[in-house]
C-alpha positions in Angstrom: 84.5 127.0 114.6 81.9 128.2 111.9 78.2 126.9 112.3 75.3 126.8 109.5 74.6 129.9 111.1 76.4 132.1 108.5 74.7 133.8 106.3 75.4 133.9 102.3 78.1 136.8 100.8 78.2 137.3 97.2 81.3 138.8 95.7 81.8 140.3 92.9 85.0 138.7 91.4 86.2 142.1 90.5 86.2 143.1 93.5 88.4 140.1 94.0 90.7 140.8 91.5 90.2 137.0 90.0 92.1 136.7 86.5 89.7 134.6 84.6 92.6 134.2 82.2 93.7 131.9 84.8 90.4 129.8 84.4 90.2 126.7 82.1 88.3 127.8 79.3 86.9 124.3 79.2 85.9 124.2 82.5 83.7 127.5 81.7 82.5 125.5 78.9 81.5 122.9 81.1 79.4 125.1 83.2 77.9 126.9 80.5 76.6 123.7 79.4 75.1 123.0 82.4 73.3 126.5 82.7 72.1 126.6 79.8 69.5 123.5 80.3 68.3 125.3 83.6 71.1 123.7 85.8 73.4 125.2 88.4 77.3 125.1 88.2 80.3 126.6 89.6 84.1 126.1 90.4 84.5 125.2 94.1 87.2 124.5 96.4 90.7 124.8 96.5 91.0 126.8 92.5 88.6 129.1 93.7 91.3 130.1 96.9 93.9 130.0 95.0 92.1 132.2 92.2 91.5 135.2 95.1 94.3 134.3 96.7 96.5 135.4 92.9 97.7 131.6 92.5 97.6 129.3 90.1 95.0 126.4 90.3 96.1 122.9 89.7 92.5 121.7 88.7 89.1 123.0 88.7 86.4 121.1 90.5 82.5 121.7 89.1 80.0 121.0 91.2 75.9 121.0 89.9 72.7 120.6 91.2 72.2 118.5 88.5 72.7 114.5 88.9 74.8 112.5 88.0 72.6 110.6 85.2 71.6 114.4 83.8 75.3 115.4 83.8 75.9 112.0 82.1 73.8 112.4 79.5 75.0 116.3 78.5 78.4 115.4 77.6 78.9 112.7 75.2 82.7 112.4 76.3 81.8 111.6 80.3 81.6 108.5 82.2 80.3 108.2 85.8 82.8 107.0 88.6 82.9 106.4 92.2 81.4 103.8 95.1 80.7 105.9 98.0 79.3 108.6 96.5 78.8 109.4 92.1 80.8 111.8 90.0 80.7 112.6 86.4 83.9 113.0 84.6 84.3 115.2 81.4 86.4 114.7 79.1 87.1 118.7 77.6 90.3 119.8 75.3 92.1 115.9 76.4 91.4 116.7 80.5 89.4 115.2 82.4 87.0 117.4 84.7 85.1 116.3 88.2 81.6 117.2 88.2 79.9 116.5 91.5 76.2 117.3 92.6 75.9 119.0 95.3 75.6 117.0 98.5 73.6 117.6 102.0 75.8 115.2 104.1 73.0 112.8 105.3 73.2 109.4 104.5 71.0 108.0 102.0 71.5 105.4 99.0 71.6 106.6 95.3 70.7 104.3 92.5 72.3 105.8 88.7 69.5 104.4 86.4 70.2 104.7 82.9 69.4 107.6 81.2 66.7 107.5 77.8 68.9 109.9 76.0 72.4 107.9 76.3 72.8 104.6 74.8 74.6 101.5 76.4 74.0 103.4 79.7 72.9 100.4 81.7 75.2 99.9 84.3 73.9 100.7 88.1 75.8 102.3 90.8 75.2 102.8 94.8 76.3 104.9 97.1 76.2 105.0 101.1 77.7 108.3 101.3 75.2 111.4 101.4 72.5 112.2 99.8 71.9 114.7 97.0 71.4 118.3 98.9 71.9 122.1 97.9 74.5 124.4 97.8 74.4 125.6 101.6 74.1 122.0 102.5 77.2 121.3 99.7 78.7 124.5 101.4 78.6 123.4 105.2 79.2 119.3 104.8 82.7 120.5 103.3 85.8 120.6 105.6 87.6 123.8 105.6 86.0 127.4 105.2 88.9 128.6 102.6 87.3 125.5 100.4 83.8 126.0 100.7 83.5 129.2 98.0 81.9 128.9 94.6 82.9 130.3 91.8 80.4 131.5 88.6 82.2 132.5 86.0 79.4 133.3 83.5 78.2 135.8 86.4 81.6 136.4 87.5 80.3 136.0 91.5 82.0 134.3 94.5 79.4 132.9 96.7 80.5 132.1 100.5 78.2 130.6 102.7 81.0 129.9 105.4 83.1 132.8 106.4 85.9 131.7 103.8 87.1 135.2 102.3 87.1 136.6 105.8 89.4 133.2 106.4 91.6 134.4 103.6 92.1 137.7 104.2 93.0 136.5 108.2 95.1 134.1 106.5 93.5 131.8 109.0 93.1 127.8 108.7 89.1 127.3 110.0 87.1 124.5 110.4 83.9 123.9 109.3 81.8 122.8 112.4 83.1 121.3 115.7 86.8 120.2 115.0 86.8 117.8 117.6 83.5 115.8 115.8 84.9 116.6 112.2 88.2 115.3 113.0 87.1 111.9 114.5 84.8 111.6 111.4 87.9 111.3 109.1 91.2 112.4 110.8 92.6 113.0 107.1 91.2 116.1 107.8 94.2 116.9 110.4 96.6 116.4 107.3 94.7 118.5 104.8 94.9 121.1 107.5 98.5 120.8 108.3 98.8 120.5 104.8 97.4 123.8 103.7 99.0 125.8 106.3 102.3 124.7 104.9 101.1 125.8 101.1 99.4 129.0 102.1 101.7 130.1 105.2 98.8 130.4 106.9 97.9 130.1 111.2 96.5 127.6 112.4 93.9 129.2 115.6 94.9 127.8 119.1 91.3 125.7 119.8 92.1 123.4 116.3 95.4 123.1 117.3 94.6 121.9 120.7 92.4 119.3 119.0 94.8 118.4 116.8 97.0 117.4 119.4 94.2 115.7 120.7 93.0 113.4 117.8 96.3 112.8 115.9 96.7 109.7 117.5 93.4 108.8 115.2 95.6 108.7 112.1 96.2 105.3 113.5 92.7 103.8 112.0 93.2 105.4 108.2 93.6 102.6 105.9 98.0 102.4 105.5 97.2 103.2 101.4 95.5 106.1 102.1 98.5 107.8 104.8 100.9 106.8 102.0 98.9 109.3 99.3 98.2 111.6 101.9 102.3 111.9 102.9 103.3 112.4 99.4 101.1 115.1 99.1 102.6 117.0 101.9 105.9 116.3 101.0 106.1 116.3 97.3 103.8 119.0 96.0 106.2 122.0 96.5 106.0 122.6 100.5 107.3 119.9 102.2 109.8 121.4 104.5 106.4 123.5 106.1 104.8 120.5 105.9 107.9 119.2 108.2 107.7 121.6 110.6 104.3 121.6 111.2 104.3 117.9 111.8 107.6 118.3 114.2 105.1 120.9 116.4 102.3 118.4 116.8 105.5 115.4 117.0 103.4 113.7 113.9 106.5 112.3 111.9 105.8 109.3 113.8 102.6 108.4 111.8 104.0 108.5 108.7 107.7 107.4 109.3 109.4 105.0 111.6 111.7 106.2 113.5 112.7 104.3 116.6 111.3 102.8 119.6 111.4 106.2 121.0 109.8 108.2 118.9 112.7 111.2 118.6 114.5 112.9 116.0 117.7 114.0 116.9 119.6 117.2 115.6 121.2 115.1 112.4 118.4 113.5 111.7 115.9 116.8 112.1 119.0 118.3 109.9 119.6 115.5 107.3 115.6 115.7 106.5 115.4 119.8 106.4 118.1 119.7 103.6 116.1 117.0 101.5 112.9 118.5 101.7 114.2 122.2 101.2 115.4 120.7 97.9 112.9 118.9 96.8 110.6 122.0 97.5 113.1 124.2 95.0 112.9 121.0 92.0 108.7 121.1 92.6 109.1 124.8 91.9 111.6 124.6 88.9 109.1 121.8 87.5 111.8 118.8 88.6 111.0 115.6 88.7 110.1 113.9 92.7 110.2 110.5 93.7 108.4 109.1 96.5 111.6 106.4 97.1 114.0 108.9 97.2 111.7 110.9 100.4 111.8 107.6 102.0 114.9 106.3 101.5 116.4 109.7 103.2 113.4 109.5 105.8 114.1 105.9 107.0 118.5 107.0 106.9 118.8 107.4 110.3 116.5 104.5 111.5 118.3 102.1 109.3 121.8 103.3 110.6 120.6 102.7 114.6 119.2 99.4 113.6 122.6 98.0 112.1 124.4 99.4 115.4 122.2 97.4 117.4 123.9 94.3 115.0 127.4 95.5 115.4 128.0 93.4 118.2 127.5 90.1 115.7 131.0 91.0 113.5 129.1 90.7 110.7 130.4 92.0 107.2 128.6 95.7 107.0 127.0 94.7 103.7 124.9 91.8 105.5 124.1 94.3 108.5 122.7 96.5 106.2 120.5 94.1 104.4 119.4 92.6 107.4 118.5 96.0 108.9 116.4 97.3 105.5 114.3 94.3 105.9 113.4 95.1 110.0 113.1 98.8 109.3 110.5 98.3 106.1 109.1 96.2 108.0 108.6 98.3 110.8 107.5 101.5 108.3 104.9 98.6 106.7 103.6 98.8 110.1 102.9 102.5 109.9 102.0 103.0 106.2 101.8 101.1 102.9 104.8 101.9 100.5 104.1 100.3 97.1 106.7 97.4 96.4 108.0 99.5 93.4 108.9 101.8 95.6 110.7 99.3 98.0 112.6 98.2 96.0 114.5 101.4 94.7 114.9 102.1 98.7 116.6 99.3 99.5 119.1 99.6 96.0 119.6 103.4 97.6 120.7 102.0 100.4 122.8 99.4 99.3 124.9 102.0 96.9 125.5 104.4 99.9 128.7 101.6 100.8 130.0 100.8 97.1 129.9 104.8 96.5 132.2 105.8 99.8 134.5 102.7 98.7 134.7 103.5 95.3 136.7 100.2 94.4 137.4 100.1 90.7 135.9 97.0 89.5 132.8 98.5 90.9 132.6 102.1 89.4 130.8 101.1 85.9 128.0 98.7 87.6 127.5 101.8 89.9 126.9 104.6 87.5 124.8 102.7 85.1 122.5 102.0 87.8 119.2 102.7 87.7 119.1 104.4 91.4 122.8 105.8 90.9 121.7 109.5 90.8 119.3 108.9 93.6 122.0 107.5 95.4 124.8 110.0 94.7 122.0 112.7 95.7 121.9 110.5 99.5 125.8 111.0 99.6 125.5 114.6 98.7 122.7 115.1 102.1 124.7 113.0 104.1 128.2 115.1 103.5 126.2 118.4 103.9 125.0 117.4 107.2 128.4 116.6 108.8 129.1 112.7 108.1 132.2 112.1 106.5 132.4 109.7 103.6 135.8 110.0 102.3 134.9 112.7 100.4 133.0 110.4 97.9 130.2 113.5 96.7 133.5 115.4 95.6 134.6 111.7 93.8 131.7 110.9 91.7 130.8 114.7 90.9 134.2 114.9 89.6 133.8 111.5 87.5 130.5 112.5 86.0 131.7 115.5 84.5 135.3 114.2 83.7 137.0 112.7 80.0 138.3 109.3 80.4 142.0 110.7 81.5 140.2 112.4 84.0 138.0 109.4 85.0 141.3 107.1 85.1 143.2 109.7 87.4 140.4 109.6 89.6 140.6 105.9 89.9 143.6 105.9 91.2 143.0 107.6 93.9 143.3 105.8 97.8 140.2 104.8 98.5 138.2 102.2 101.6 138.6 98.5 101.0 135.5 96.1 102.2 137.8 95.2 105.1 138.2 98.4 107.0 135.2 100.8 106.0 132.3 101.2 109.0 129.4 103.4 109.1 129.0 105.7 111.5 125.7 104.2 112.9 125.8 106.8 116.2 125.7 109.5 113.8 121.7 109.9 113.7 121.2 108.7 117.5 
C-alpha cells in the first residue's frame, strides 16, 4: 500500500532511456501551448509506463493545472466533454487528445462558464466528481502507482510522487492507498489490475491479492455496460490468455461469462478457451482484426452444449434444441453483462452454422459460405476439432473447398457426409 506519505522523485528521462521519437509530436505541441501562457502540462498515466518501460503507447493523456474553460479557449479545434467530471479534447494532426486538470479527489461541483475569448461558448456543465486540486493531489487520487508518473517533455523529467519507477523496476502491481477502501470505491479497479498484470507480466503482492479475493464479488454492482467494455479490454487488446489465467486464479470467469449453475470450467472447456484467446492474442499482435461476438460465441460453447443436453430428453430435432438453448443461455449471460444486440445476433448465426458445417449437405454449401458469419464460424469448427471433438472432419472439408477450383469443389461434394436425421452433438463433451 503506498500512502501520501511519499515524497516527490524527479527523473531525468535520460536516465530512463525514454525515446521521445516515440512521443506524439502533437501532444508536445499541446503542452507547449499550455506552458507557454504560464500553465502546467505533462503526459501521465499508462504512455508514460510504457515509454520507461521501452513500449509503445496507445495514447497520450495531458493533464494541466489549467481549467477546463482556459484549456478551451487555447485551442480553437477543442470542445469540452464529460458529466462527472470536465475534459478538454484537442483536436491535433486529425487526433483527438484528452486534456484533464488536475484533480484533488474531494467532492465539489464545477460550473464551465463561458469564456470571453471564445465565441458561441455558452453552454454550462456540472460535475459531482472532485474538485480541481494539484499535481500530488492528481498524483495520489489516481489508482495504480505504475500510472501515477508525469511526464515533461519540454524539460524531459519524470516526476513520481507514488513510488511508481520503484513499482516498475519490481515489476510489481501496487495500489495507491488501502486496497480494500479503493476497491469498494469502484471494483473496476480489480479488472484494471488483473488487467495490467496480464499486459506487463507483472506480480501481483499477496495483501492485494487477498483483497481481491475478497471484493470480487463487488463486480456484481458495476453497471452490466460497463463489465461488457471492461471484458473486451482484457480479452481483445493483445493479452487475453494472461488475462484468462489470472481470472481462473481468483475463479472470476464467472462475472463476466455464464457458465453453469456451478460455476466450473472443465478441462475442454478451460482448453477450448486457451486456444481462442492464444489466437486472438497472435492476430492483435499481427494487427488482425477481433470481434467481440466471435470471444463470446466460443465463451458461451460449452454452456450452450450442457443446456441442450438438459433438452435431449424432449426428442426434439437438434436444430430446435439449439435455438431454444441460445435463447436461455443469452439470457442467462444478460444476467451477468450487457452484450450489444449487434453482437447477439452474430452469436446466435455462429451457433446455428456449427450444425449445417459438420453436415455439409449440398443444397446448403453456397447459403453457408456467403454468410456473413461463415469465417467466424468455420474458425469455431477449427477450435472445436483442435480440442478433441470430432466433427466429421468438416475443418479439413471446408479448408479444402475454400481453396479448391470448381472440380475440386464438386469432388468434395460428393463426399459421405451427416444427414439431419442421424447427426447429434456431443453435449457431454464440455461437462
Amino acid at each position: 500500500m503506498v500512502t501520501t506519505d511519499e515524497k516527490l522523485v524527479i527523473y531525468n528521462a535520460i536516465d530512463k532511456s525514454i525515446n521521445i521519437n516515440k512521443i506524439s509530436k502533437h501532444a508536445v505541441s499541446i503542452i507547449r501551448t499550455l506552458q507557454s501562457k504560464n500553465f502546467s502540462a505533462y503526459i501521465v498515466g499508462g504512455a508514460v509506463r510504457d515509454l520507461i518501460l521501452k513500449l509503445e503507447p496507445k495514447d497520450f493523456d495531458i493533464v494541466t493545472d489549467a481549467k477546463p474553460c482556459e484549456i478551451n479557449a487555447l485551442f480553437p479545434k477543442s470542445r469540452v466533454i464529460g458529466r462527472r467530471f470536465l475534459l478538454v479534447h484537442v483536436k491535433k494532426g486529425g487526433a483527438f487528445y484528452e486534456v484533464s486538470t488536475f484533480r484533488s479527489g474531494v467532492s465539489k461541483n464545477y460550473i464551465f462558464q463561458s469564456h470571453p475569448l471564445k465565441k458561441n461558448n455558452r453552454k454550462k456543465y456540472s460535475t459531482g466528481d472532485s474538485e480541481f486540486g494539484t499535481i500530488h493531489e492528481d498524483a495520489f487520487r489516481r489508482d495504480l502507482t505504475i500510472n501515477a508518473l508525469y511526464y515533461d517533455p519540454v524539460k524531459e523529467q519524470v516526476y513520481d510522487f507514488t513510488g511508481g519507477v520503484k513499482g516498475l523496476l519490481d515489476k510489481k502491481v501496487m495500489i495507491i492507498g488501502p486496497p480494500e477502501v479503493r476497491f469498494t470505491e469502484d471494483p473496476v479497479r480489480i479488472i484494471r489490475v488483473i488487467r495490467i498484470t496480464a499486459k506487463l507480466n507483472f506480480q501481483i503482492p499477496s495483501d492485494i491479492e487477498r483483497h481481491i479475493f475478497n471484493k470480487f464479488d463487488l463486480l456484481k454492482d458495476v453497471s452490466k455496460s460497463r463489465l461488457f467494455d471492461e471484458s473486451l479490454k482484457m480479452f481483445l487488446h493483445g493479452q487475453g490468455l494472461a488475462s484468462y489465467e489470472l481470472l481462473r486464479r481468483f475463479n472470476g470467469l464467472k462475472y463476466f461469462v455464464y457458465l453453469n449453475k456451478k460455476n466450473r470450467i472443465n478441462k475442454n472447456s478451460n482448453q477450448l478457451f486457451e486456444v481462442m484467446l492464444k489466437s486472438t492474442d497472435l492476430r492483435v499482435k499481427q494487427k488482425k482484426s477481433v470481434s467481440p461476438h466471435f470471444l463470446f460465441a466460443v465463451l458461451l460453447w460449452p454452456s450452450l452444449l450442457i443446456q441442450v443436453s438438459k433438452l435431449e430428453k424432449e426428442r426434439s430435432v437438434v436444430r430446435k434444441l439449439m435455438s431454444i438453448s441460445s435463447k436461455t443461455v443469452l439470457t442467462k449471460q444478460a444476467s451477468i453483462i450487457s452484450i450489444p444486440k449487434r453482437y447477439l445476433f452474430k452469436i446466435i448465426d455462429i451457433w446455428n452454422l456449427q450444425i449445417p458445417l459438420v453436415e455439409r449437405r449440398a443444397k446448403d454449401h453456397q447459403f453457408i459460405i456467403n454468410h456473413p458469419c461463415f469465417r467466424a464460424a468455420y474458425d469455431l469448427i477449427l477450435l472445436r476439432e483442435t480440442i478433441g471433438e470430432k466433427l466429421n472432419d468438416a475443418g479439413r472439408w471446408w479448408t479444402e473447398y475454400q481453396k479448391g477450383n470448381k472440380c475440386d469443389q464438386t469432388k468434395l461434394l460428393h463426399e459421405k457426409a451427416y444427414n439431419e436425421k442421424n447427426y447429434k452433438l456431443n453435449t457431454h463433451f464440455y461437462e
